[in-house]
C-alpha positions in Angstrom: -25.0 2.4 -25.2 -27.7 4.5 -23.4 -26.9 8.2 -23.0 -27.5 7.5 -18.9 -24.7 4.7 -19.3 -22.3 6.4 -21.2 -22.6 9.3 -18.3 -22.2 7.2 -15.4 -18.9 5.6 -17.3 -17.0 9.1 -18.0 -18.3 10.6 -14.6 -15.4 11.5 -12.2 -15.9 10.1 -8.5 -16.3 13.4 -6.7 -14.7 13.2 -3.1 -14.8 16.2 -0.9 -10.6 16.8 -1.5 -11.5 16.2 -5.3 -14.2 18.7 -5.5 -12.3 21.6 -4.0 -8.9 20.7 -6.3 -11.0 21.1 -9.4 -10.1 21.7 -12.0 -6.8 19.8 -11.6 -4.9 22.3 -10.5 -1.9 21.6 -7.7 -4.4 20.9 -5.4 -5.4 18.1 -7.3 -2.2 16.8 -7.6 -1.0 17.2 -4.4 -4.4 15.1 -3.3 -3.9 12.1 -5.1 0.0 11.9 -5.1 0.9 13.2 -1.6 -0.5 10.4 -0.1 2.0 8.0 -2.4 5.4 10.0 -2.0 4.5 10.0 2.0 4.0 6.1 1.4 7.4 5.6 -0.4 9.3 8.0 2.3 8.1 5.9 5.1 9.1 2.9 3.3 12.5 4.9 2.8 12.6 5.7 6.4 11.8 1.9 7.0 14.5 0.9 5.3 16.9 2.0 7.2 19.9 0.5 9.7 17.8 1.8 12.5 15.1 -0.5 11.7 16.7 -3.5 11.0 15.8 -6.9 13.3 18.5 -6.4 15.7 17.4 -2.8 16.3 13.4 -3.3 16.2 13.7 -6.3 18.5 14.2 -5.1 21.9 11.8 -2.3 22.1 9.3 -4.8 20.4 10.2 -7.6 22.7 9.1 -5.3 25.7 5.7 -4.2 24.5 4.7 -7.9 23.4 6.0 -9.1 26.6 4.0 -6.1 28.3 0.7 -7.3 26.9 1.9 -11.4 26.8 4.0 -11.7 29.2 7.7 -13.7 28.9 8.6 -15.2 25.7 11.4 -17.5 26.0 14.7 -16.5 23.4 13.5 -19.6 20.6 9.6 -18.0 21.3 10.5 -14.6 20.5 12.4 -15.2 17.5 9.3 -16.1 15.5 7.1 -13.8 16.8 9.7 -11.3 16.2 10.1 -12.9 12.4 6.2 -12.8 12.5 5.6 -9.5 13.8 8.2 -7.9 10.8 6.6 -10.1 8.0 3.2 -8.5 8.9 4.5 -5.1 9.1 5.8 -5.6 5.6 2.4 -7.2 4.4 0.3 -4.2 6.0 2.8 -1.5 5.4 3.1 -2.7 1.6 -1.0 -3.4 1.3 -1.2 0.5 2.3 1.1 1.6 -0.4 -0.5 -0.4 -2.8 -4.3 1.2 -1.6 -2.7 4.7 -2.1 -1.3 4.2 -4.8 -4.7 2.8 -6.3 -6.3 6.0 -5.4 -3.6 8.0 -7.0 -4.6 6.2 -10.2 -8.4 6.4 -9.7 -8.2 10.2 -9.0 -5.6 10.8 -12.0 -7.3 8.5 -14.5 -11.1 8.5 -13.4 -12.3 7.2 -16.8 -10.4 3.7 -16.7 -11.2 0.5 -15.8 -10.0 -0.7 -12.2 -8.1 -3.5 -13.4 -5.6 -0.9 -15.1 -5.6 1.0 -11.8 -5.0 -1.9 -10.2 -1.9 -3.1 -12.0 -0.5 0.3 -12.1 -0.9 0.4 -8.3 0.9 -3.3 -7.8 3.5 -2.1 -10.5 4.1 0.9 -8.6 4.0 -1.3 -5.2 6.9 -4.2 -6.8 9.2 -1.1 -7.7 9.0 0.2 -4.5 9.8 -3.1 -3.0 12.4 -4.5 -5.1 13.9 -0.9 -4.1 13.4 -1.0 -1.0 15.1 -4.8 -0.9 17.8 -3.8 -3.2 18.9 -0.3 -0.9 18.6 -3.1 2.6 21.2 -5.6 0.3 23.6 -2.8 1.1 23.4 -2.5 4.7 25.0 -4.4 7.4 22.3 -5.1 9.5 19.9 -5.9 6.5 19.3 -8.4 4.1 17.4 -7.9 0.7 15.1 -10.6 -0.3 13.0 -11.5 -3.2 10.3 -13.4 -1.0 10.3 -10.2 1.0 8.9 -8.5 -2.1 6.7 -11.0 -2.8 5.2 -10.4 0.3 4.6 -7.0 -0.2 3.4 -7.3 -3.4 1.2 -10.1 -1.7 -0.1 -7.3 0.9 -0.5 -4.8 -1.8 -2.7 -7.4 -3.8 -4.7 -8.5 -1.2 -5.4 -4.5 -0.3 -6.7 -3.7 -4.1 -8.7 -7.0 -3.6 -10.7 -5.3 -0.9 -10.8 -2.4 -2.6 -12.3 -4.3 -5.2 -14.8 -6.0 -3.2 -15.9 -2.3 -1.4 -16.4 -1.3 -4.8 -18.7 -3.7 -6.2 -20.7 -4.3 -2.5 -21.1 -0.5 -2.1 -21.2 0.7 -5.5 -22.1 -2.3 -7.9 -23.1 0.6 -10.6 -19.9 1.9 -11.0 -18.7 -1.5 -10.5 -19.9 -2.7 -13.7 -19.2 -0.2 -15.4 -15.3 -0.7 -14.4 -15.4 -4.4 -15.4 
């Protein structure tokens, strides 16, 4: 392995929040894992009674029917169904982005496959949480498929990720292979 090689692989990506929390002091940490425990407090916060379909679907009946126009009852229910399946697909496929970043920033010198299935790890506890806490509810249900999807959101986030990494950077990219 050339000595210009073996460089590139053990350099640490240096991002401006990176370079002033050097040398991994709490400003480090608070950097790459603030971003997560935010994540997982949303989801918390998500979770909730108040958010639950019979809650969420007035207020968001208004404002698609603001932009739309009237939606008839049978209508609304899927878009309704359709609008909360993409929140969990997006919400989850953020979570899973921050918490690839997390692992990036604490473990520069591996490969981004292990990032990446520490971040969807990290994503499918969350969810499988996050389903488990709504079995208790009343106005919830907990689902499997639900945390497939966000799994499914999380995965398809790390893909692009992925795909940034070896159109922008295809250096480090093959380096992370």
């Amino acid at each position: 392995m050339s000595s210009k090689r073996r460089d590139l692989e053990f350099s640490t990506p240096r991002t401006p929040a990176l370079q002033a929390a050097s040398p991994r002091g709490p400003g480090f940490w608070i950097s790459a894992w603030l971003p997560v425990a935010l994540g997982i407090c949303v989801m918390a916060l998500e979770s909730s009674p108040a958010f639950g379909s019979d809650r969420t679907s007035g207020p968001l009946r208004w404002l698609v029917q603001l932009v739309f126009g009237q939606l008839n009852d049978p209508t609304w229910e899927i878009v309704h169904h359709l609008i909360r399946k993409t929140g969990h697909f997006v919400g989850y496929g953020i979570l899973g982005w921050v918490w690839l970043r997390a692992w990036r920033m604490t473990f520069p010198g591996a490969r981004f496959l292990s990032h990446a299935g520490l971040a969807l790890l990290g994503t499918a506890l969350v969810a499988s949480c996050d389903e488990w806490h709504q079995s208790f509810l009343p106005n919830r249900t907990g689902s499997p498929w639900d945390v497939l999807l966000d799994c499914c959101g999380a995965a398809a986030v790390i893909g692009i990720a992925w795909l940034r990494l070896r159109c922008v950077r295809p250096e480090q990219a093959v380096l992370e292979d």
